[in-house]
N, C-alpha and C positions, 0 to 999 in steps of 0.2 A: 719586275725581276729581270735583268739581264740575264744571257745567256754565259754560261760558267763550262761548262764541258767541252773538252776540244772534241771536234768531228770525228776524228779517228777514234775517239773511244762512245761514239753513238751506240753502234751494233751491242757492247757490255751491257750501256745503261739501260736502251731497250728493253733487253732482254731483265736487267735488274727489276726493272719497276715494272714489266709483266708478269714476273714471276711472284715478285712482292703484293700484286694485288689479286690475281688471281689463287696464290694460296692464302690471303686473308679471308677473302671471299666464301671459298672451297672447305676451309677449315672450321670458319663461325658456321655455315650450315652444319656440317658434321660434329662440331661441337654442341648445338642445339638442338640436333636429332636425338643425338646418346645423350647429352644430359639436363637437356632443356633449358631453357633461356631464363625462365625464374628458378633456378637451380642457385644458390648467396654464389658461388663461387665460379659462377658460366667466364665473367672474365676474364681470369687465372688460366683456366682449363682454355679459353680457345686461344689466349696468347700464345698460349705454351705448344699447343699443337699448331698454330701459324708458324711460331719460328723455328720449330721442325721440318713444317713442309715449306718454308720458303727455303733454308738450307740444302734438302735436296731439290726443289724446284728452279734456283737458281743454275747448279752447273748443268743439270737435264736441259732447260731449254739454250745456253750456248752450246750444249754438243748437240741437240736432233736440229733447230736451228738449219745448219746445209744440210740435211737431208732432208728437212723441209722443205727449201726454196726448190731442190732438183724432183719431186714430184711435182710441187707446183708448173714447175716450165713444164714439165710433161701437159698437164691437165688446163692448163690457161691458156687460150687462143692471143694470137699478136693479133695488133690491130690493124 
């Protein structure tokens, strides 16, 4: 696969497909806690709660993002 995304838009996509897998992740457990995984209808229910929490997952991590990096510099020694 060739690379497709111009550089200046890394930092988005980043952030895109972190947030995309991290609330896929986050939501199939919560969705299997409350209504368990042999439940007919588990994959309906945790889609649906995925593309809620990706929806807000996505603009939260571009805005905390630089407030991120600027603890980081705090707490990360240079080499």
């Amino acid at each position: 696969m060739r690379p497709f995304i111009p550089k200046r838009h890394e930092a988005m996509a980043f952030g895109f497909l972190l947030s995309g897998l991290m609330s896929l992740l986050i939501s199939g457990i919560s969705s299997a806690m409350t209504a368990g995984i042999a439940h007919p209808g588990f994959p309906g229910i945790w889609m649906k709660s995925w593309l809620i929490a990706w929806a807000v997952a996505f603009p939260v991590v571009l805005a905390v993002t630089p407030l991120v990096r600027q603890i980081l510099k705090r707490l990360v020694k240079g080499e």
